[in-house]
C-alpha positions in Angstrom: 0.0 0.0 0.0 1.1 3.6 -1.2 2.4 5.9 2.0 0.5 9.2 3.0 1.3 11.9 1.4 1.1 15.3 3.0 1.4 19.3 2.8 1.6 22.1 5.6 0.8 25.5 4.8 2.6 28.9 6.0 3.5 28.8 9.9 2.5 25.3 10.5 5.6 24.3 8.6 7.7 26.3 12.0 7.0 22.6 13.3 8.3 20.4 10.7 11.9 19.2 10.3 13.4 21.3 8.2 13.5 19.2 4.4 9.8 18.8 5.4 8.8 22.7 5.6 6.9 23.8 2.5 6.7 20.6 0.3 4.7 17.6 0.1 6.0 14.6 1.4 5.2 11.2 1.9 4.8 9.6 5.6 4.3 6.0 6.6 1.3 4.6 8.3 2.7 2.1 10.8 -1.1 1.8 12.2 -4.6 3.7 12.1 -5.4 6.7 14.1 -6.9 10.0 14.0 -6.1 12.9 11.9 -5.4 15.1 15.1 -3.0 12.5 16.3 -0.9 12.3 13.0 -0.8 16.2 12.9 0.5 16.1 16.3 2.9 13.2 15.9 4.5 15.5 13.3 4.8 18.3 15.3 1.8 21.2 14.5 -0.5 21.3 17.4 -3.6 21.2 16.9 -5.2 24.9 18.4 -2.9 26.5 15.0 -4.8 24.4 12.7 -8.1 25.5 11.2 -8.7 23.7 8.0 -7.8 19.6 7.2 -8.1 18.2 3.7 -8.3 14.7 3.0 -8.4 14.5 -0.5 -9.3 17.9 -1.1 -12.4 17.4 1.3 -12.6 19.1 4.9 -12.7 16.7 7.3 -12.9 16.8 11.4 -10.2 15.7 13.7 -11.6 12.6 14.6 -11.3 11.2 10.7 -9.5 8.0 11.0 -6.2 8.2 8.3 -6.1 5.9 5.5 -2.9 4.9 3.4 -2.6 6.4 0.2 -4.6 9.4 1.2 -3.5 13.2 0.5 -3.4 15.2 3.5 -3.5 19.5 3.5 -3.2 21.5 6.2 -3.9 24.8 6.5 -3.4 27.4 9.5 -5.9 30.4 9.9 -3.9 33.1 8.4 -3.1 30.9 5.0 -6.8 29.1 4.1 -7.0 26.7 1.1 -8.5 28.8 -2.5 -11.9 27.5 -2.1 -13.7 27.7 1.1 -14.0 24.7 2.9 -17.5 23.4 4.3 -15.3 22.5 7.5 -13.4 23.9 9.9 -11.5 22.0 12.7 -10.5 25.7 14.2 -12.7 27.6 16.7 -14.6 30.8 15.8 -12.3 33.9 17.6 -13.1 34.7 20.5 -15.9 37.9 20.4 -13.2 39.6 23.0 -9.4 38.4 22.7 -8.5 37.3 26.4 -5.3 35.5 27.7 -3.7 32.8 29.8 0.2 32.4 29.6 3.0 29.8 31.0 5.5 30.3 33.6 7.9 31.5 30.9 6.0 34.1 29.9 5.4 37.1 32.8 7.1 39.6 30.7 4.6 39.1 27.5 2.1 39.1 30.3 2.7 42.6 31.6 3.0 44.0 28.2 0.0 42.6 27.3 -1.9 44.2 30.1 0.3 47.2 29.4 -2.4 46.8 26.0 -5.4 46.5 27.8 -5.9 43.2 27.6 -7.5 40.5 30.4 -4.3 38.4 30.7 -3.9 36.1 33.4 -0.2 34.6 34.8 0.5 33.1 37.7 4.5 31.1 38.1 2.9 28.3 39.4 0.5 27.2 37.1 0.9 23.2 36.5 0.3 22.2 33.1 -3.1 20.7 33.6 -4.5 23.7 35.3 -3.4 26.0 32.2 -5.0 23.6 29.7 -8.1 23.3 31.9 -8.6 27.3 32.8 -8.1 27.6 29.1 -11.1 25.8 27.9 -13.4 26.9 31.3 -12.8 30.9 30.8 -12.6 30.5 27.0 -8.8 31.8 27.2 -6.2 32.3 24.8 -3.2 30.1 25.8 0.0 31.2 24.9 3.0 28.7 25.8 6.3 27.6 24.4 5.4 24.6 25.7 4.3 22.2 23.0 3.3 19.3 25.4 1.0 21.9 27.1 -0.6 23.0 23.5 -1.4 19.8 22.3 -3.2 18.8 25.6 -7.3 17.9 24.1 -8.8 20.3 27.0 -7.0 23.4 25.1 -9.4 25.0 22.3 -7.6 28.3 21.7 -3.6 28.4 21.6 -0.9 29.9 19.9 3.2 29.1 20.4 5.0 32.2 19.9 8.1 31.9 17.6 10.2 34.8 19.2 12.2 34.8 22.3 12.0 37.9 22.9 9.2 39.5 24.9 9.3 42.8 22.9 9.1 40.6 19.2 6.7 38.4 21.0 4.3 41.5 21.6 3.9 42.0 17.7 3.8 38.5 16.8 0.9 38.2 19.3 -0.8 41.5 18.0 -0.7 40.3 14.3 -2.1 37.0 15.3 -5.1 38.2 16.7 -5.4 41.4 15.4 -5.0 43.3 19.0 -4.3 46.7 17.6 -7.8 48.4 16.9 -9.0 47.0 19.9 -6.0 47.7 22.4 -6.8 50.5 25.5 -3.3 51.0 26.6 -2.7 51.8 30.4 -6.3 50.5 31.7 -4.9 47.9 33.5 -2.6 47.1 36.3 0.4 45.6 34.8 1.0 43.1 38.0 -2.4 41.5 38.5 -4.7 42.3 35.5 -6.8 44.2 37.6 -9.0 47.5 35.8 -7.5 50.4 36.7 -9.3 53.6 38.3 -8.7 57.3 38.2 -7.1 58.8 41.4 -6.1 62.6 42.4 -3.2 63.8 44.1 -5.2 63.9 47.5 -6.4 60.1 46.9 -3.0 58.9 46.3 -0.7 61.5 48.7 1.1 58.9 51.5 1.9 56.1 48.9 4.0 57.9 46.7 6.9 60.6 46.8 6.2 64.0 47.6 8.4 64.7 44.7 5.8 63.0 42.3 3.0 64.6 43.6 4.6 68.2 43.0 5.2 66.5 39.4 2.0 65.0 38.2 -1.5 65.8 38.8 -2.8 62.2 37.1 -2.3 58.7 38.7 -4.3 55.6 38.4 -5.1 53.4 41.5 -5.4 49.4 41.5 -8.2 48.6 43.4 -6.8 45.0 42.8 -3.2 45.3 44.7 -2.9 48.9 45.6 0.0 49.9 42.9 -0.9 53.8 42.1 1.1 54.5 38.7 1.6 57.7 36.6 3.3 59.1 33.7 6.8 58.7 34.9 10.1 58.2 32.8 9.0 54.8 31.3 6.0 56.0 30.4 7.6 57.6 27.2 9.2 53.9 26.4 6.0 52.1 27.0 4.4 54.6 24.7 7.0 54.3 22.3 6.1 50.6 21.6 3.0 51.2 21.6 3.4 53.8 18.7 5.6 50.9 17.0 2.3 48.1 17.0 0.2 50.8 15.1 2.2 49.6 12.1 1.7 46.1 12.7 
């Protein structure tokens, strides 16, 4: 019996050994087993993937793999030419909100920076980020394949950068956070809303030297932070700038 043969379209190939990235190639089928579990044997996990065809139908995750067949699979952002009558990817969330790993914290902040619910803890254990993923409908983001490919998780991304200030707008272009981001309106160390506070509700917790400086602060009703316009302001406002280009 003829092998599998099979294609991955734009990121997904990020997964794939490297003479296996943007090509069709043929795989052996040693035994049967779902769709979702060949995807995932190969590397893609399975929140990334929105489209399967199974020669040149759309199929679920739960079709059982045949030899000979011819296998396509597409990510959100690069859809087959004809619209398929099946999707194995979740509609978008109606309001982007977020749930990240232990390695993380510092795409956390910045995402709050944004205006965005995101929740990060450094203790989480894997089954409680899958789990709070699917219950509050969260976006996970992880570099943490094992934790992606977990069946509870329905919305997940792995971000390709390192770097907290690249993975900011790789996250915005994924999920198209710029026309919706409210910068400053949330406490960057626990996600709580912030409020407006004056001078006289704030005088006590910060320097006198600040309050001869600023006449604007923000209060977490959440931890107690107060924050205003200081130096880093301009920086923080500076990326910010940067995303509108995204």
């Amino acid at each position: 019996m003829s092998p599998l043969t099979l294609r991955f379209h734009g990121p997904l190939n990020d997964f794939l050994a490297p003479e296996r990235r943007g090509v069709e190639f043929a795989h052996p089928l040693p035994a049967p087993c779902s769709v979702k579990d060949l995807i995932e044997s190969l590397g893609p996990p399975h929140p990334e993937v929105d489209v399967v065809l199974v020669d040149g139908a759309a199929v679920d995750f739960s079709h059982r793999v045949q030899r000979g067949q011819r296998i396509c699979v597409h990510p959100p952002d690069c859809p087959p030419e004809e619209t398929p009558s099946l999707r194995v990817g979740p509609p978008a969330l109606s309001e982007p909100r977020f749930l990240l790993d232990v390695g993380l914290g510092r795409l956390a902040s910045l995402l709050r920076m944004l205006g965005f619910d995101t929740v990060w803890r450094n203790d989480f254990a894997d089954d409680v980020l899958a789990r709070r993923s699917r219950d509050e409908q969260r976006i996970l983001l992880t570099r943490d394949l094992g934790v992606l490919k977990r069946s509870e998780v329905v919305h997940g991304y792995f971000p390709r950068e390192t770097n907290p200030s690249r993975q900011l707008p790789e996250v915005a272009r994924r999920y198209g956070l710029v026309p919706r981001m409210r910068p400053f309106t949330r406490c960057l160390a626990c996600n709580t809303p912030l409020a407006g506070a004056s001078p006289d509700e704030v005088r006590g917790r910060v320097p006198e030297r600040v309050l001869a400086t600023f006449s604007s602060f923000q209060h977490c009703p959440g931890c107690q932070r107060v924050f205003w316009a200081g130096s880093h302001h301009d920086r923080m406002r500076a990326l910010i700038d940067s995303l509108r280009g995204v």
